[in-house]
N, C-alpha and C positions, 0 to 999 in steps of 0.2 A: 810953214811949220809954226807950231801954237810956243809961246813961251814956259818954260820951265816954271816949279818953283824955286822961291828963293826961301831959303833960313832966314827969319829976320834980324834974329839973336846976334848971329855969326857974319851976315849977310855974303854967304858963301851959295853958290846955286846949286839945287839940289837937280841932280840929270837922271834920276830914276823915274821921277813923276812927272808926265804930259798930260795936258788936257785936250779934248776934244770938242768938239761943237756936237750939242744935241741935235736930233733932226726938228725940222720947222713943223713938222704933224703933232709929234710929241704934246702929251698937255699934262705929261707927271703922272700918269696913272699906269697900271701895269693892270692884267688880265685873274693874277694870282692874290691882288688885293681884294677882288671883290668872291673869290669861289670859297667854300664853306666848303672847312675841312670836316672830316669825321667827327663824330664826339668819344672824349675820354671818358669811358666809363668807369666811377670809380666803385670798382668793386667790394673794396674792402666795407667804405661806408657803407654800401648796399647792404651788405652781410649785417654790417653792426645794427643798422636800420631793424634790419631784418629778425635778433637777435632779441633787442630791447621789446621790438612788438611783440615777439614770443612771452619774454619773462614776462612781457608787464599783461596779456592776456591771460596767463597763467595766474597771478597774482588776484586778479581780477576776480577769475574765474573760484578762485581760493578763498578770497573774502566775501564775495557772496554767498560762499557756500556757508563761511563763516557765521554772516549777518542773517543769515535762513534759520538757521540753526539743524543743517545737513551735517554738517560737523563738530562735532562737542566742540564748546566754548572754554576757553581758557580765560576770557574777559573780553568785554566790549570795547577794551583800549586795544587790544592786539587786532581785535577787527578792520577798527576804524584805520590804524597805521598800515592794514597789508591793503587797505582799499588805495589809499592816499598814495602809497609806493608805488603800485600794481598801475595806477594813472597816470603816476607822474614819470613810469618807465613806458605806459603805454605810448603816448602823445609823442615824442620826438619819434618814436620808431614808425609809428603809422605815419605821421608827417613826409618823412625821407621814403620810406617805401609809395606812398602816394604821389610821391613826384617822380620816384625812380618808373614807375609803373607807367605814367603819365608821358615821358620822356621816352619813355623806349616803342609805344605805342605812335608816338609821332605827335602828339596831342601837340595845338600850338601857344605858347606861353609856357612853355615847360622845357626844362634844358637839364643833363648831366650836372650842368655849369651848375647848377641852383644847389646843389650838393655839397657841402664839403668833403676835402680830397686828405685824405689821411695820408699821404704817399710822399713823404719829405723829401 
């Protein structure tokens, strides 16, 4: 029979807790440390991803029409601000949709993981 623990505190023995002898094959690893779970898809970011690429396409699409002169002008300052917006919403959204894309295709170097997860 293996010994108990003892409380050191108290030095009273504690008779719930026995130890066992590992077996001699044993080398610490287990079978479920090295298998590769699913991936969490996060959805939500996908959507926002997906969302921002729209606007800022749209935007895009708006201010070149602007800068053409397809669309009466209101001034070359409104132009230039619905380009600058229109990219600077385009860029993260294409970014996260081109990884989500990348990721779901199996591509290697590309992961869910690379995503932030909105999901608290």
């Amino acid at each position: 029979m293996m010994p108990s623990c003892t409380n050191l505190a108290t030095g009273i023995p504690s008779s719930n807790v026995t130890y066992s002898r590992l077996s001699g094959t044993d080398d610490g690893y287990i079978d479920l440390q090295f298998k590769k779970s699913l991936p969490k898809i996060p959805y939500k970011a996908v959507v926002l991803g997906m969302v921002l690429f729209l606007i800022g396409a749209f935007l895009i699409i708006i201010g070149s029409l602007l800068l053409l002169g397809y669309i009466s002008k209101g001034g070359a300052d409104r132009t230039v601000l619905v380009l600058i917006i229109g990219i600077l919403v385009f860029l993260p959204g294409f970014y996260h949709l081109r990884i989500a894309y990348y990721a779901s295709k199996g591509y290697r170097g590309y992961s869910y993981n690379d995503i932030p997860d909105f999901d608290d």
